[in-house]
VOBA-150865 format. One record per residue (C-alpha): x negated, y negated, z negated; residue number from 1. Coordinates in pm, 1 decimal, padded with zeros to 6 digits. Each point is the difference from the previous one (the first is absolute). Example, Ala and Ser with C-alpha at 12.3 -4.5 7.8 and 13.67 -1.06 7.14 Angstrom:
2
{{-01230.0 00450.0 -00780.0} 1}
{{-00137.0 -00344.0 00066.0} 2}
This chain:
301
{{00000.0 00000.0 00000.0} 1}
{{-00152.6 -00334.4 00075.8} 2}
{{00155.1 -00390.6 -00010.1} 3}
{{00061.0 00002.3 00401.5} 4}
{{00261.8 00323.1 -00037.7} 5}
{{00123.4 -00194.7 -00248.1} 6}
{{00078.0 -00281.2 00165.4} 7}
{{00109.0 00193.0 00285.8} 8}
{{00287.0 00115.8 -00232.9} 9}
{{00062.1 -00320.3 -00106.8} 10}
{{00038.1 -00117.5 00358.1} 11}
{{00194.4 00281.5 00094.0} 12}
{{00234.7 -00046.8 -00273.3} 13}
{{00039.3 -00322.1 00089.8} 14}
{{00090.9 00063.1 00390.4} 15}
{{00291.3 00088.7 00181.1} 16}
{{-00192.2 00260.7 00177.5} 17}
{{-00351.6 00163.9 00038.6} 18}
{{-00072.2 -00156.0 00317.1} 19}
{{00074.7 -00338.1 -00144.2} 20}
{{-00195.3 00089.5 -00306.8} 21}
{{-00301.6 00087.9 00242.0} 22}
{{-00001.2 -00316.1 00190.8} 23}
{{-00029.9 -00219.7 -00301.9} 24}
{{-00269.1 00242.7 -00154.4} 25}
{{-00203.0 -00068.7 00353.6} 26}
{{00014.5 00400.4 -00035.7} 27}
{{00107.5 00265.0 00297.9} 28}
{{00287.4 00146.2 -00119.6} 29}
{{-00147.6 00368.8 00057.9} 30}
{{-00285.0 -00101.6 -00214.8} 31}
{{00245.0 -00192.7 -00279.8} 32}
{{00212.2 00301.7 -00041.1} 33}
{{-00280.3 00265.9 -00004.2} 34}
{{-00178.5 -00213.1 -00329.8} 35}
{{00400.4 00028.9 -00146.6} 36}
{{-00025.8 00339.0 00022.3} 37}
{{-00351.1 00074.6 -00141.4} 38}
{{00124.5 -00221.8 -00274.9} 39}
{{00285.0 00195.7 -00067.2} 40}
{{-00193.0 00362.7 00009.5} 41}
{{-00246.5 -00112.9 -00260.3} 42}
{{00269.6 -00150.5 -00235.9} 43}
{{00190.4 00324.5 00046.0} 44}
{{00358.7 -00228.4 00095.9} 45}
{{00168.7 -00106.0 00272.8} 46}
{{00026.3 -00414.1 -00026.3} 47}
{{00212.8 -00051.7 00317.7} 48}
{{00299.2 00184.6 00174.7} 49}
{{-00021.7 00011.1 00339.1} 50}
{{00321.3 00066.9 00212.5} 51}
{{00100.1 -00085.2 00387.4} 52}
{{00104.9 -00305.2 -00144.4} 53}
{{-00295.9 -00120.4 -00149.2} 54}
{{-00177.6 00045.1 -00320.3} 55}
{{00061.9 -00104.3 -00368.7} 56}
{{-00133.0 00027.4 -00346.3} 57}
{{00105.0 00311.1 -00196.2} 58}
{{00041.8 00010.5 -00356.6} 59}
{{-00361.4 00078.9 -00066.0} 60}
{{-00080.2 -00258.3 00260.4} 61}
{{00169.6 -00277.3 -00178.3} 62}
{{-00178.5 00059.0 -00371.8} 63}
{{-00323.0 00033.0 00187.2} 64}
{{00080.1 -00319.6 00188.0} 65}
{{00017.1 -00157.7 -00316.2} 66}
{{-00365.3 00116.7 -00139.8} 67}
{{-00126.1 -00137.4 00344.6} 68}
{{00120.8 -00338.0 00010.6} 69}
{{-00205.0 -00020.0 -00334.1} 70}
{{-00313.4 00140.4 00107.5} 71}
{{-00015.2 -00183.9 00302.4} 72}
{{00072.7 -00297.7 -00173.0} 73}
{{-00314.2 00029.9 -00235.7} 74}
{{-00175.3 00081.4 00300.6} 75}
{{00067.3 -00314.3 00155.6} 76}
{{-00025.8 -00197.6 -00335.2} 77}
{{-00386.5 00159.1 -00049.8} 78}
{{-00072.1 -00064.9 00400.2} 79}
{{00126.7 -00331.5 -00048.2} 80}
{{-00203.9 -00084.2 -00331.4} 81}
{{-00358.3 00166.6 00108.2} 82}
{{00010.7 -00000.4 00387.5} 83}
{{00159.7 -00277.5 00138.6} 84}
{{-00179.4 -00334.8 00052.0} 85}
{{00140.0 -00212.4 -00288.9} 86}
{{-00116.5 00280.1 -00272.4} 87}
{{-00202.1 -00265.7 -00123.4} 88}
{{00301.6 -00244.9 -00080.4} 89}
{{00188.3 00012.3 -00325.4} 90}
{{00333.7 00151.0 00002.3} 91}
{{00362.5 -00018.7 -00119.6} 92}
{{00312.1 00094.6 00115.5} 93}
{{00365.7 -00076.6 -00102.9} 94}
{{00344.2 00170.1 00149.9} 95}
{{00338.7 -00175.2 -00117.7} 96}
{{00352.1 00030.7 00101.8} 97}
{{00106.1 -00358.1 00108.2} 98}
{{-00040.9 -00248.1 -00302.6} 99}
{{-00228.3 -00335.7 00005.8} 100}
{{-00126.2 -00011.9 -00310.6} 101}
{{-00228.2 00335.0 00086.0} 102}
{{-00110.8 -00213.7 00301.3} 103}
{{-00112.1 -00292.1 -00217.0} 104}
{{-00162.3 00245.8 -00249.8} 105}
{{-00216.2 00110.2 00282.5} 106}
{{-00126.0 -00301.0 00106.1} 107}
{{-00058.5 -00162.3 -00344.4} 108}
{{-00216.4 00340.0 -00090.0} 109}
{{-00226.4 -00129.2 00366.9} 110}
{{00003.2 -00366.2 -00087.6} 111}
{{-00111.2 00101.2 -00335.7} 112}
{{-00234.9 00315.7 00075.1} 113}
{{-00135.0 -00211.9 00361.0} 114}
{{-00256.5 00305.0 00039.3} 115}
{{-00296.4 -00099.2 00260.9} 116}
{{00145.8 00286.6 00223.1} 117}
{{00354.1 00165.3 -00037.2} 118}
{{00272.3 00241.5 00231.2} 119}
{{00281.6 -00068.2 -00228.4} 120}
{{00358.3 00154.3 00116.3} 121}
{{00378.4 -00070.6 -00109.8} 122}
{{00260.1 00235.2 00178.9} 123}
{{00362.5 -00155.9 -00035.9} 124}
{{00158.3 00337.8 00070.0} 125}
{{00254.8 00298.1 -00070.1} 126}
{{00077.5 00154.0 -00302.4} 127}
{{-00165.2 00324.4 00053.0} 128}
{{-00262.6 -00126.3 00188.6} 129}
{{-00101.1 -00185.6 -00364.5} 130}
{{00009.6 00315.7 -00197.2} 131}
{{-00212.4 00186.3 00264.0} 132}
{{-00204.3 -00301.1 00015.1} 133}
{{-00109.0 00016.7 -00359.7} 134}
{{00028.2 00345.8 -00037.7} 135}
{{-00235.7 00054.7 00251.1} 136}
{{-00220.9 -00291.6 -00162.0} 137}
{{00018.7 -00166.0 00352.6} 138}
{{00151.4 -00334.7 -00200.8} 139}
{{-00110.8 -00022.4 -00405.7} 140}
{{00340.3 -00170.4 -00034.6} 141}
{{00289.2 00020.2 00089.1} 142}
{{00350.5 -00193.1 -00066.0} 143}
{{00335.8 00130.6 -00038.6} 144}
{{00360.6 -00017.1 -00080.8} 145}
{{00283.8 00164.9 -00105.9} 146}
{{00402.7 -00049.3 -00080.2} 147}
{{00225.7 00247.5 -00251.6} 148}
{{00056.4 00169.0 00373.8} 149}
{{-00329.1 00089.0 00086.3} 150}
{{-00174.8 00019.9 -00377.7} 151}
{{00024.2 00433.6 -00054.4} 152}
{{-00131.8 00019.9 00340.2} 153}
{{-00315.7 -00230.2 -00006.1} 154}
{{-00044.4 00112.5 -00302.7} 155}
{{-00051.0 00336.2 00082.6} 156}
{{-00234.8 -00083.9 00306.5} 157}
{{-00205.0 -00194.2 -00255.8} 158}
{{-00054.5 00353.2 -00185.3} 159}
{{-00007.7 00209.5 00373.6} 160}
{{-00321.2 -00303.0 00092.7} 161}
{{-00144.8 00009.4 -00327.7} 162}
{{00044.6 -00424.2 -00030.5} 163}
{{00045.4 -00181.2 -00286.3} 164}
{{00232.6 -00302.6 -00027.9} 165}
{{00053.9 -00280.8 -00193.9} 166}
{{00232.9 -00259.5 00020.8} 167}
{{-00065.9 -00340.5 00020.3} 168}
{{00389.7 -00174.4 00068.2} 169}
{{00362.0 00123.5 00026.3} 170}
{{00189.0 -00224.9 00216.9} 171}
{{00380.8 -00037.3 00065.0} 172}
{{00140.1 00003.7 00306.0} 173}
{{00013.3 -00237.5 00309.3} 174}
{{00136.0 -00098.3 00312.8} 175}
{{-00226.3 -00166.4 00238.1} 176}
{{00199.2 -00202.6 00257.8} 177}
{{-00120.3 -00284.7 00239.7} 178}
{{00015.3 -00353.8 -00143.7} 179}
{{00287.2 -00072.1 00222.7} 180}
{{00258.3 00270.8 -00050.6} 181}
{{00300.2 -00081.0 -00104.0} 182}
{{-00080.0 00175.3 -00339.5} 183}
{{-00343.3 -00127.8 -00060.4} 184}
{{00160.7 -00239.2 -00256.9} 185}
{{00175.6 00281.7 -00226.2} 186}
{{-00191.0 00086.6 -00370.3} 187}
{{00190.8 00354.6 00011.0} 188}
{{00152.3 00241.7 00238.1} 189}
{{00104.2 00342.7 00067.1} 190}
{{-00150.2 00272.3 00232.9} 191}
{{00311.2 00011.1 00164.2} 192}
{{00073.4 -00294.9 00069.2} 193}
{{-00321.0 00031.6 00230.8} 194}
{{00158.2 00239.2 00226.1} 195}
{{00043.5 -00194.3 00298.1} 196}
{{-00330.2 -00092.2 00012.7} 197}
{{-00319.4 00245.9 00118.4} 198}
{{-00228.9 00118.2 -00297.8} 199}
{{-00350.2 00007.4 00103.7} 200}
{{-00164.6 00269.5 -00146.6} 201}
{{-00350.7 00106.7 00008.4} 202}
{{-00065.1 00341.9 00201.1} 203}
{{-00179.8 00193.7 -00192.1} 204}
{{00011.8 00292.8 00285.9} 205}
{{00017.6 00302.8 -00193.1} 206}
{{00286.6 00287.4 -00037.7} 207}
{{-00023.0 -00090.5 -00387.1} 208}
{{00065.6 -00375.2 00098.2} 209}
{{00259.0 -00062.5 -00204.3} 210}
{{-00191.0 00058.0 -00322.6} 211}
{{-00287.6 -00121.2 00076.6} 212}
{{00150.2 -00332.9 00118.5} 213}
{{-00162.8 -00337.7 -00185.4} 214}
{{00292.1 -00177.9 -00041.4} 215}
{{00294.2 00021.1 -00241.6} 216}
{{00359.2 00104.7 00061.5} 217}
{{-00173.7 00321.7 00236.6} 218}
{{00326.9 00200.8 -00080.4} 219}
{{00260.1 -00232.4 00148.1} 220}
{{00168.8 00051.7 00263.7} 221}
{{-00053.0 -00323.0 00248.3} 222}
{{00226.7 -00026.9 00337.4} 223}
{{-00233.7 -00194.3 00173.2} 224}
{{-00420.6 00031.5 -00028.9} 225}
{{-00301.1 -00058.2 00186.1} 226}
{{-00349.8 00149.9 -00068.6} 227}
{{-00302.9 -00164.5 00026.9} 228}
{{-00396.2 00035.7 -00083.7} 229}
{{-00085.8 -00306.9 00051.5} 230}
{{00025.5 -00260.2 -00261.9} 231}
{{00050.7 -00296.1 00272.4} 232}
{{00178.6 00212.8 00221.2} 233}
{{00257.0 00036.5 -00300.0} 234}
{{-00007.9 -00357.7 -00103.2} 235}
{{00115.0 -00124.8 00402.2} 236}
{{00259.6 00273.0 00037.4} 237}
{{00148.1 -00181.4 -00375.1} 238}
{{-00001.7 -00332.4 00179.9} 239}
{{00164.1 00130.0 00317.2} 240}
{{00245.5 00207.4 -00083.5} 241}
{{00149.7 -00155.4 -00331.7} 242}
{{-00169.8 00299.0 -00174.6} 243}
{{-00153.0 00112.8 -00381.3} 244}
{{-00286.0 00220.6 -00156.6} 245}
{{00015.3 00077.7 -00316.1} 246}
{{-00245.8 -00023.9 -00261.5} 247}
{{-00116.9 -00132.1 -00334.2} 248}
{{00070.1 -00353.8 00025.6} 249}
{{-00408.7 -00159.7 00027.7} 250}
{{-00031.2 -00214.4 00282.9} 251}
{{-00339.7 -00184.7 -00030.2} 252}
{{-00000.3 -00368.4 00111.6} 253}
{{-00327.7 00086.2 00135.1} 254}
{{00072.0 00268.6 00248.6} 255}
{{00094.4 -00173.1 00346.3} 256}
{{00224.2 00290.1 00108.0} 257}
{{00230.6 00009.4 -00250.2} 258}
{{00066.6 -00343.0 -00027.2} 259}
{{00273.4 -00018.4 00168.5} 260}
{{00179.6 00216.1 -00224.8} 261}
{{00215.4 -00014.2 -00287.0} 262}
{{00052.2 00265.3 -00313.8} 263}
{{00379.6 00070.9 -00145.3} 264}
{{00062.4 00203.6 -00315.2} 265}
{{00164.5 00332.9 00079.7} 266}
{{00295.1 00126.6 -00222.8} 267}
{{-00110.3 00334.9 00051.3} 268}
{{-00243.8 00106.1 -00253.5} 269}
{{-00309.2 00206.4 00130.7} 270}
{{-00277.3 -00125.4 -00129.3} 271}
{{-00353.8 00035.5 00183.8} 272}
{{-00290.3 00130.2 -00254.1} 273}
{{-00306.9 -00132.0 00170.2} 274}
{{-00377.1 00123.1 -00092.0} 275}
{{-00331.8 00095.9 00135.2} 276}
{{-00065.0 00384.7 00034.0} 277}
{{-00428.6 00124.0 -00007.4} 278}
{{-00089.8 00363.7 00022.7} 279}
{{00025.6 00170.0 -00359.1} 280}
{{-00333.1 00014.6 -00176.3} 281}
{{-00217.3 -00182.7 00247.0} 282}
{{-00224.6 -00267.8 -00069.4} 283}
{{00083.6 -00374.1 00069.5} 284}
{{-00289.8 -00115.7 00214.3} 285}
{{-00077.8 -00413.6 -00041.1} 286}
{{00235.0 -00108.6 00246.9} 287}
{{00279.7 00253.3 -00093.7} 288}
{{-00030.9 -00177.0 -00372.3} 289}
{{-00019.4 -00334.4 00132.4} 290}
{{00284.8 00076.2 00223.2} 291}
{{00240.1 00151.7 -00336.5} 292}
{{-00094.1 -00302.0 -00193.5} 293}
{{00122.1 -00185.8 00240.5} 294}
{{00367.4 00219.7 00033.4} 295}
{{-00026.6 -00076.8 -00379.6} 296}
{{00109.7 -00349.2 00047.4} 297}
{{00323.8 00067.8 00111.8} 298}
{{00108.4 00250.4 -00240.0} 299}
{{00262.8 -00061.1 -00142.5} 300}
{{00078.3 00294.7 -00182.2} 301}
C-alpha cells in the first residue's frame, strides 16, 4: 500500500466513473484500475463494486475511505511543512464557519505576531470541512456553532473527531434583512411571518446537511430558500430579492459587506452556542495561543 493507491481511492470515490477518475489522476485507466486491484489483494477486501453500470464503494470501501482521507491528509500536511518552498516560513492556520469576529482574531494574532516570513491561512468554510480540518491538524483552530436542533449531533462528532470545545458566546436569534425592506424597522418578528420572502441559507453540501447547518432554526420548515457559499453572493441575492439569513444578530460596522444590512429579534427561540474547537490533547503552538487569547475577548460566557 503506498499514498498514490491511496489517493487513487480517494479520486475514485470521488468520480462518477473510473474513466473520469483516470483522467483527473493523469493515469490510463488500465493502469488506474490494475493499482485498485493490487490494493485490494493485499488488504484482503474488496473497496469498490463494479457493475455494467459503473462502480461504487462497498461497505468495506466506505470505512476504508474514511482511514484514507486521513492519511492522505497528513501526507499532504508533512509534504507541505518539509518539502514545499515556504518550509522555512512560520505557520498558522484557522477554519471557521461564517462569523467575523474569527476573521478579526486572525489578523490581530499577524498584526501582533508580524513574523519576518509567514504562510498564514483562514478557510471560511463548511461545517464538516472544520471538524476534518482540525481533526486532521490541517487548521489548529477551528470555530463553530450550534442551536438546541443540531447540539446531540455536533456533539457527538466532537467525541467521533476527538475535538474539544469551549464556548465563548450564546447568541439569540436574528433575522438579517436589507436596510430597505419593508421590515427592516421591526424590533421583533416571527419566522412565519417571513414566509413570503426567500431564506438564504448557507449550503453546507452534505447528505447530513441539515444538522450540520450553522445557522439557527435548521428544523423549520421554510416555503421559499436559496443556498449559497458565498458570503457576498448571499448578501446581493438579500438585496434583490427582498430576502433573509438568519443568524446571531452581530453585524460589525466595520465589515463593508454587511453594511447594508439590518438585524431583527426572532420570536422563535434557538439559540446559537458559538466556540472554538482544537484537537483534544494537542499542544497550542505560539500562534494557536495568541490566536485563543484573542477568541477570549469576546467571551461572553
Amino acid at each position: 500500500m503506498n499514498i498514490n493507491q491511496l489517493k487513487y481511492v480517494l479520486q475514485i470515490a470521488g468520480s462518477s466513473s473510473m474513466r473520469e477518475a483516470s483522467t483527473k489522476l493523469y493515469v490510463s485507466q488500465p493502469a488506474l484500475s490494475a493499482s485498485i486491484r493490487e490494493l485490494e489483494e493485499e488488504l484482503g477486501i474488496l473497496i469498490f463494486e463494479r457493475t455494467n453500470k459503473g462502480i461504487s464503494l462497498t461497505a468495506e470501501g466506505r470505512d476504508f475511505l474514511v482511514y484514507a482521507k486521513k492519511a492522505v491528509g497528513q501526507y499532504e500536511i508533512l509534504e507541505d511543512r518539509y518539502l514545499s518552498k515556504d518550509s522555512d516560513k512560520e505557520r498558522f492556520s484557522v477554519s471557521t464557519q461564517h462569523y467575523n469576529f474569527a476573521i478579526k482574531a486572525f489578523t490581530d494574532v499577524i498584526r501582533a505576531a508580524d513574523p519576518a516570513k509567514y504562510l498564514f491561512s483562514i478557510h471560511e468554510t463548511k461545517t464538516r470541512d472544520v471538524l476534518n480540518a482540525v481533526s486532521s491538524m490541517k487548521s489548529e483552530v477551528g470555530i463553530i456553532s450550534f442551536s438546541g436542533s443540531n447540539e446531540a449531533v455536533l456533539k457527538k462528532l466532537f467525541r467521533d473527531y476527538g475535538l474539544e470545545f469551549t464556548p465563548l458566546m450564546r447568541r439569540e436569534t436574528y433575522v438579517y434583512v436589507w436596510r430597505d425592506h419593508i421590515l427592516a424597522g421591526r424590533k421583533e418578528i416571527s419566522i412565519d411571518e417571513m414566509q413570503e420572502y426567500p431564506c438564504v441559507s448557507f449550503d453546507q453540501s452534505d447528505d447530513s446537511n441539515f444538522y450540520l447547518t450553522e445557522e439557527a432554526m435548521g428544523d423549520y420548515s421554510f416555503n421559499k430558500m436559496v443556498k449559497s457559499d458565498d458570503r457576498a453572493t448571499t448578501m446581493e441575492i438579500i438585496a434583490e430579492l427582498g430576502g433573509y439569513s438568519i443568524g446571531s444578530g452581530m453585524l460589525s460596522g466595520e465589515d463593508a459587506i454587511l453594511q447594508g444590512l439590518t438585524a431583527i429579534k426572532l420570536k422563535e427561540e434557538d439559540p446559537l452556542m458559538i466556540g472554538y474547537i482544537t484537537r483534544k490533547g494537542s499542544i497550542s503552538s505560539r500562534y494557536g495561543e495568541m490566536y485563543i487569547s484573542e477568541l477570549m475577548k469576546y467571551k461572553e460566557l
